[in-house]
N, C-alpha and C positions, 0 to 999 in steps of 0.2 A: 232539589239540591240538598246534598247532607251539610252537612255543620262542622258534623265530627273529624273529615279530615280537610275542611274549610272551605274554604270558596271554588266554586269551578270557574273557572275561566272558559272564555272561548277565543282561542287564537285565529279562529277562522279569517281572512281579510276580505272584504267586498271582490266579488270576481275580478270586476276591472285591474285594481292592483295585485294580485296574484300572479297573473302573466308576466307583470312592472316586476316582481319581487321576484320570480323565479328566474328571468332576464337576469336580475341583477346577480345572483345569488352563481348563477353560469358564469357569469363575466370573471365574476369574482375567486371563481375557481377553477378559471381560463386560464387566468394570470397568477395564482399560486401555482397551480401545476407548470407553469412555464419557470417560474422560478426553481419550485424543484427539479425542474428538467437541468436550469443549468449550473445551478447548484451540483446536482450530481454530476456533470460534463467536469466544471470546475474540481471534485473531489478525484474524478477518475484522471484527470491531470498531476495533480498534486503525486495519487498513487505512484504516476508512472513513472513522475521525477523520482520519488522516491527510491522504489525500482532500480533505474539507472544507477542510481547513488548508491545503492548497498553493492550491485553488485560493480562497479566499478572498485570500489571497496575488497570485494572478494579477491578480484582479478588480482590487485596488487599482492594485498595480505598471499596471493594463490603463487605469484611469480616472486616476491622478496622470498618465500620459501623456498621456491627451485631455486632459486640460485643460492643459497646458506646452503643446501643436502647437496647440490652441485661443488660448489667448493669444496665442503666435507670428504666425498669420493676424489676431486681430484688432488687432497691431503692424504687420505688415504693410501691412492695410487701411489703418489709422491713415496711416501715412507714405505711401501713394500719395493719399489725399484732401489732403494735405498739400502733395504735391507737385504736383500736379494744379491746385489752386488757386491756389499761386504761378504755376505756365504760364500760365494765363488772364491774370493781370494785367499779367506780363512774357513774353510769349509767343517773344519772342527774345532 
């Protein structure tokens, strides 16, 4: 045994409990990975509202816009039939 970098330890445990420990040590990360499981289930939920949400978002933000550019052209239209029909009557 050296000195110099101190004591050695032996973590060995009696065989008997080794099987106990390794049992437990399974269980134990039976049940955190089940949590991560639905931990992640729970996150990819979360995502998908999200998802919905932005693009229900879109959709509006996408359709308040056609209908301003919409109106625009039928302004547009408006003032060339307008203009158009004064030319006829005063053509110069």
């Amino acid at each position: 045994m050296s000195t110099i970098n101190g004591p050695v330890r032996n973590n060995r445990h009696p065989t008997g409990n080794r099987a106990r420990i390794n049992r437990s040590a399974s269980v134990r990360l039976g049940k955190q990975a089940r949590k991560v499981t639905d931990d992640l289930q729970e996150l990819g939920g979360i995502a998908g509202d999200a998802a919905r949400e932005k693009l229900g978002q879109l959709r509006d933000n996408a359709s308040d816009y056609y209908e301003e550019k919409r109106e625009e052209v039928h302004q547009v239209e408006r003032g060339l039939s307008n203009s158009s029909g004064n030319n006829r009557s005063n053509p110069y």
